[in-house]
N, C-alpha and C positions, 0 to 999 in steps of 0.2 A: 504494500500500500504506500501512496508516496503523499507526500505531504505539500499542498500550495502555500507558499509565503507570498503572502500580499503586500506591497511596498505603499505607501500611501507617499503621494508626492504634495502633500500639505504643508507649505515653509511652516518652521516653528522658529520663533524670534527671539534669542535671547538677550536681557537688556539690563546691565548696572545701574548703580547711582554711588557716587563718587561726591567721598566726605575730600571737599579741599582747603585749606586755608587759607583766607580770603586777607585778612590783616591782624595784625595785635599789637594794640594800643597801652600801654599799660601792664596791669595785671591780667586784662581783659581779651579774650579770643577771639576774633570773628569766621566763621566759619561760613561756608557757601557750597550747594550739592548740586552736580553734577548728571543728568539720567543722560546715559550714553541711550539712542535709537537707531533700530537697522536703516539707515539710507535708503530703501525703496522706500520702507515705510511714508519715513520723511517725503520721499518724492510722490507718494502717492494720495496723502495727504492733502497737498495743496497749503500749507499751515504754514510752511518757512517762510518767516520773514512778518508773520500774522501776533498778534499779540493772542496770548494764549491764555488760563486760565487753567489750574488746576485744585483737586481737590478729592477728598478719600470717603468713599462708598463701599462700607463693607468689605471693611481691607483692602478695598482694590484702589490705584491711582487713575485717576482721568484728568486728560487734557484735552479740551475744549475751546474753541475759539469766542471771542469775547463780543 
């Protein structure tokens, strides 16, 4: 008996977010993040360059146009 392995060609995207050091003043830290996104995405979006909005629903992050 032989077995079919079915490939699914569905991109899956995986994406960071990058704690970086923005300045420190003082005692004081300022800190600024980072979310790296796959380039098609971005290109397919239509959003670069758009003022964006973001915000957490259910653990999840969204970014939305303003």
């Amino acid at each position: 008996m032989y077995r079919k392995i079915f490939k699914l060609h569905v991109p899956v995207y995986f994406m960071k977010i990058r704690e970086v050091l923005d300045k420190k003043v003082g005692d004081v830290t300022y800190n600024r993040y980072i979310l790296i996104l796959p380039k098609d995405v971005v290109k397919n979006s239509k959003l670069l360059g758009k003022e964006l909005k973001a915000s957490l629903n259910d653990g999840k992050i969204c970014i939305e146009k303003v």
